[in-house]
C-alpha positions as CSV (number, residue, x, y, z in Angstrom):
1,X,2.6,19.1,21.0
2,X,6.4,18.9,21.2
3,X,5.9,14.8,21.8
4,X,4.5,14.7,18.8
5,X,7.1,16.6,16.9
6,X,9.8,14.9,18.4
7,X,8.1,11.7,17.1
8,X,7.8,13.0,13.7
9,X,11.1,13.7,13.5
10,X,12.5,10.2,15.2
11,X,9.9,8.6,13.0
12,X,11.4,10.7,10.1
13,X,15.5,9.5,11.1
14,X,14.3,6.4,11.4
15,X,13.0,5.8,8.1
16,X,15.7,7.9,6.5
17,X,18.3,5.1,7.9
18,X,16.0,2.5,6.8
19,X,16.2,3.4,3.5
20,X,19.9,4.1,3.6
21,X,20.4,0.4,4.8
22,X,18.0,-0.9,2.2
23,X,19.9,0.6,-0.9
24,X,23.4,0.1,0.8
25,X,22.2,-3.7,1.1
26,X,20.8,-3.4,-3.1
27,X,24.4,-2.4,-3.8
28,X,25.7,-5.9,-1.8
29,X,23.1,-8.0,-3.5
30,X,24.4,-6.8,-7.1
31,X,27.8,-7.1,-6.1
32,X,27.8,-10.9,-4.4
33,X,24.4,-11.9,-5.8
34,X,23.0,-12.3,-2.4
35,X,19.6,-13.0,-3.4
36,X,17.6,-13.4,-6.5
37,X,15.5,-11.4,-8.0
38,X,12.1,-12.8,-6.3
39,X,13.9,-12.8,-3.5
40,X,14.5,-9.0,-3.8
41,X,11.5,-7.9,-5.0
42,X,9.4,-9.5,-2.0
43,X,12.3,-7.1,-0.1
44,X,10.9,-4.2,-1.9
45,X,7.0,-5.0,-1.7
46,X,7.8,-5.3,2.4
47,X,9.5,-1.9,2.1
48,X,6.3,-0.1,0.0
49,X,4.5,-1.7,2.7
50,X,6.5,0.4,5.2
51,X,6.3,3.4,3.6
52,X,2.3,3.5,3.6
53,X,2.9,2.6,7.5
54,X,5.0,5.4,7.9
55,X,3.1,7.8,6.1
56,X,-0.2,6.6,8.0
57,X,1.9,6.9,11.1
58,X,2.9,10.7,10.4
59,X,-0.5,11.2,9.5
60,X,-1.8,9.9,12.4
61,X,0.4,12.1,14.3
62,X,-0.6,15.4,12.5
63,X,-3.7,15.8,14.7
């Protein structure tokens, strides 16, 4: 039971830094123009994609 917890919760950092990174990289792309917006949005499809992982993940994990 504890296993599980502790991957819940590493699972949860994890993400939480992933998301960090993602808007801390949004902020670069507006200031320098990094990529366009296709560009970006395929970024953000990729990180809904994630997030349904995750959650499947977590869910997985409940039992």
């Amino acid at each position: 039971m504890r296993e599980k917890n502790d991957l819940k919760e590493k699972l949860a950092e994890d993400h939480s830094a992933f998301l960090k990174r993602v808007f801390i990289n949004k902020e670069r792309r507006d200031e320098h123009k990094i990529m366009n917006d296709d560009q970006f949005n395929c970024v953000i499809e990729s990180i809904k994609k994630y997030n349904e992982q995750a959650k499947e993940l977590k869910n997985s994990v409940k039992d």
